[in-house]
SEDREN-401034 format. One record per residue (C-alpha): x, y, z. Coordinates in Angstrom, 2 decimals. Last residue first. Layout:
// SEDREN-401034
u, v, w
X, Y, Z $
...
This chain:
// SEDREN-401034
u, v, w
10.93, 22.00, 9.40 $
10.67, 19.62, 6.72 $
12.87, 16.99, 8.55 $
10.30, 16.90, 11.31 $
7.74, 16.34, 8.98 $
9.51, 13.44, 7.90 $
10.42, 12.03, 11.56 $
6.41, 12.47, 12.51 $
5.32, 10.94, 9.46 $
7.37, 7.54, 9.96 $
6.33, 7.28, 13.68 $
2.43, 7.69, 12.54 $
2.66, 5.00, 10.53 $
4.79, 3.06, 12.82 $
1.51, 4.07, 15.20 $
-1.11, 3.09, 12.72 $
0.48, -0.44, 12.12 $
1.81, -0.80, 8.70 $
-0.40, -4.25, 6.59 $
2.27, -5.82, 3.97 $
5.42, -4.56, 2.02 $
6.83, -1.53, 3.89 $
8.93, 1.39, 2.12 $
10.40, 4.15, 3.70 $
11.66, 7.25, 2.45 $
11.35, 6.87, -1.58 $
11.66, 10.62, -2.54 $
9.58, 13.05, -3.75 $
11.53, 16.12, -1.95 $
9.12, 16.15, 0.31 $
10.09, 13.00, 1.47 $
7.56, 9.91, 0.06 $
6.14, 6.97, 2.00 $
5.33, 3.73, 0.28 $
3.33, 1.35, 1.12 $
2.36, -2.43, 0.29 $
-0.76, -4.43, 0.94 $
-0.80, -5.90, -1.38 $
2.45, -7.04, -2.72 $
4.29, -5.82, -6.14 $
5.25, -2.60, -4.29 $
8.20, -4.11, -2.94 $
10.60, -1.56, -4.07 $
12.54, -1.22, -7.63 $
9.38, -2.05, -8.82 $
7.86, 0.84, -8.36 $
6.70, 1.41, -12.21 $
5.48, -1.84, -11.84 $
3.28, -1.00, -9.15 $
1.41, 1.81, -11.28 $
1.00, -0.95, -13.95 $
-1.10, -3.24, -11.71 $
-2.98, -3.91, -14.53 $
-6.59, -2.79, -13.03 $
-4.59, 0.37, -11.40 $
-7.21, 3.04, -10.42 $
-5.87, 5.52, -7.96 $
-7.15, 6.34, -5.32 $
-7.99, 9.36, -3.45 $
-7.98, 10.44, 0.44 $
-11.48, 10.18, 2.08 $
-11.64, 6.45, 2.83 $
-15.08, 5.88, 4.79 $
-14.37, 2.36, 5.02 $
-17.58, 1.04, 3.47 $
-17.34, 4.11, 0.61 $
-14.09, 3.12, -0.02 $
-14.38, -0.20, -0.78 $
-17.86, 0.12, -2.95 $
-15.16, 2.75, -4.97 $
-12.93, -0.36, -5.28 $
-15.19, -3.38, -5.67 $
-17.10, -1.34, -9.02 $
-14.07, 0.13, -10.46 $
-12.79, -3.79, -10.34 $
-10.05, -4.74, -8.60 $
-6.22, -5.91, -9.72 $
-4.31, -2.98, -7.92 $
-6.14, 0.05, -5.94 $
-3.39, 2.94, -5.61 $
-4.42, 4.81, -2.70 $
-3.14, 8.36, -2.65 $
-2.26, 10.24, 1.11 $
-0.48, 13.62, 1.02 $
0.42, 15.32, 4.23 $
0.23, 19.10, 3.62 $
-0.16, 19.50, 7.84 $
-3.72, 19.59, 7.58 $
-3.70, 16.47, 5.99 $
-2.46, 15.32, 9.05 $
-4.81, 13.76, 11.82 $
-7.45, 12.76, 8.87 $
-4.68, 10.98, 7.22 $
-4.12, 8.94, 10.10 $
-7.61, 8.37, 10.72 $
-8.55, 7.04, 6.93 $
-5.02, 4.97, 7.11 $
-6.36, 3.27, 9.96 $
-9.43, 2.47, 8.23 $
-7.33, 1.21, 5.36 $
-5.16, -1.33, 7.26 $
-7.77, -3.71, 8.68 $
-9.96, -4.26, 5.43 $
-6.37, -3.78, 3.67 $
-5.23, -7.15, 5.29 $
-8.07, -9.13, 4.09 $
-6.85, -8.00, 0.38 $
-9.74, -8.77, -2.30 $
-10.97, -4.72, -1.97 $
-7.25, -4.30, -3.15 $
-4.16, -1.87, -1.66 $
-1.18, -0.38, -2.79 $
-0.90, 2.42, -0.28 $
1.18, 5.66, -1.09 $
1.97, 8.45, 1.56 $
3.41, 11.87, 0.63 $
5.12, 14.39, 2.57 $
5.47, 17.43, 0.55 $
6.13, 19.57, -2.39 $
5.28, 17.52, -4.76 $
2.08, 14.97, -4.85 $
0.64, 16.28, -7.61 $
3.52, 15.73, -10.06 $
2.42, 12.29, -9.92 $
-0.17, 12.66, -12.08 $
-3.97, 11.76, -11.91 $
-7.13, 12.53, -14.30 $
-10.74, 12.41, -12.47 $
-12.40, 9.51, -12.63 $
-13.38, 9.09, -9.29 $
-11.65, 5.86, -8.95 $
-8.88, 8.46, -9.91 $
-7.50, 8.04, -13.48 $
-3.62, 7.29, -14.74 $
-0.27, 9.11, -14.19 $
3.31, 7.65, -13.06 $
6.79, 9.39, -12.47 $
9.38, 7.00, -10.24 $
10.31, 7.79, -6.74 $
13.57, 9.68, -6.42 $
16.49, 8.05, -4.50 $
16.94, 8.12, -0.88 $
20.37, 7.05, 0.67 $
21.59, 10.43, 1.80 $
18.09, 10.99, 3.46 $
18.64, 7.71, 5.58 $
15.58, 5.19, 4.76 $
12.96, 5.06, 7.47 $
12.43, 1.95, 9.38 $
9.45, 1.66, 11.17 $
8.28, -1.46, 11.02 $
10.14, -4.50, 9.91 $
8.95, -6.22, 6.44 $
6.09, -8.47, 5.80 $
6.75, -11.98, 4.26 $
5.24, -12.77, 1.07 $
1.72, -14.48, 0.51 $
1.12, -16.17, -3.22 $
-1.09, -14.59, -5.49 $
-1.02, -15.60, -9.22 $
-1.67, -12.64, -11.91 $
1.90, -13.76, -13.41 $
3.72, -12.71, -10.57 $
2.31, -9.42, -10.09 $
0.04, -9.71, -7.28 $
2.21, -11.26, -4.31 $
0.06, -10.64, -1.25 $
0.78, -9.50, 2.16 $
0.72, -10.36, 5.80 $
2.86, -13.25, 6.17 $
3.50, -15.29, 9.71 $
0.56, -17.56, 8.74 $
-0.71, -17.71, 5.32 $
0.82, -20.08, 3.62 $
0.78, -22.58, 6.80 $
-3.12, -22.71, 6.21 $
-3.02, -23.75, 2.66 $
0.05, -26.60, 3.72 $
-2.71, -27.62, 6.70 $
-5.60, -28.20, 4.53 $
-3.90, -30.17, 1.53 $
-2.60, -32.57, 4.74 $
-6.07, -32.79, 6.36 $
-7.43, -33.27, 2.45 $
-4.65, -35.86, 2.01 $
-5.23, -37.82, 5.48 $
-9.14, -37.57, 4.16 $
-8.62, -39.64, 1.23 $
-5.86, -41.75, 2.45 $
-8.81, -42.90, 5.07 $
């Protein structure tokens, strides 16, 4: 009986991890644990913005990568894994949202953290993601954001056209903050 009071027990604290928190802790050590989400749609005030740090490394389609590439204009960066059960629901949305303004010189770049090459591009090609990523094994891209929660999955980041940190959301963004976010950056193009 003490057995199976222990497993109930064991089952619930697993369960209670998970609920209320939509994101995953990957650079503590390479152990997960689930962090809380933050608020939707809050975009930083422009005075407030600082630059986003420089990183380079290879596309999942190995082609070379810098961050220079994403000057100029709106950008939107999503640290995501094939592991993450959130990112299964996320990325599709992504894929529309970037379909709806990559016309408009919105960038999108994935940044895949802790996969293989082999989970990532078989990721992609299930969801139909059209916008690149960018392969980080080590989770070194994230690092070099870690003045911003980009050390859970799924976390993004979206930049100002003058490359900086805008808004920042650690776990799954719903399509239409998404969208909110864009609209407001654009706007401040214009």
């Amino acid at each position: 009986m003490r057995g199976l009071l222990g497993a109930l027990v064991g089952a619930l604290l697993l369960t209670g991890c998970s609920t209320g928190t939509d994101a995953v802790d990957v650079n503590n050590g390479g152990e997960f644990r689930f962090v809380q989400g933050t608020p939707a749609g809050e975009v930083i005030p422009p005075d407030e913005r600082a630059a986003a740090p420089d990183f380079s490394g290879t596309l999942l389609d190995g082609r070379e990568f810098d961050s220079s590439e994403l000057d100029g204009g709106v950008a939107v960066l999503n640290f995501w894994g094939s592991w993450c059960a959130p990112c299964r629901v996320e990325s599709p949305q992504f894929q529309e949202v970037y379909a709806e303004v990559r016309d408009q010189g919105v960038q999108f770049l994935g940044v895949n953290v802790k996969d293989t090459d082999q989970l990532a591009r078989a990721f992609e090609d299930g969801f139909g993601i059209e916008f690149p990523s960018l392969d980080d094994p080590r989770g070194e891209v994230a690092l070099a954001f870690r003045d911003y929660p980009a050390n859970a999955i799924p976390s993004t980041i979206v930049l100002d056209a003058q490359g900086r940190v805008a808004a920042v959301y650690t776990g799954a963004v719903e399509q239409d903050d998404l969208r909110a976010v864009l609209d407001v950056l654009m706007a401040e193009e214009g």
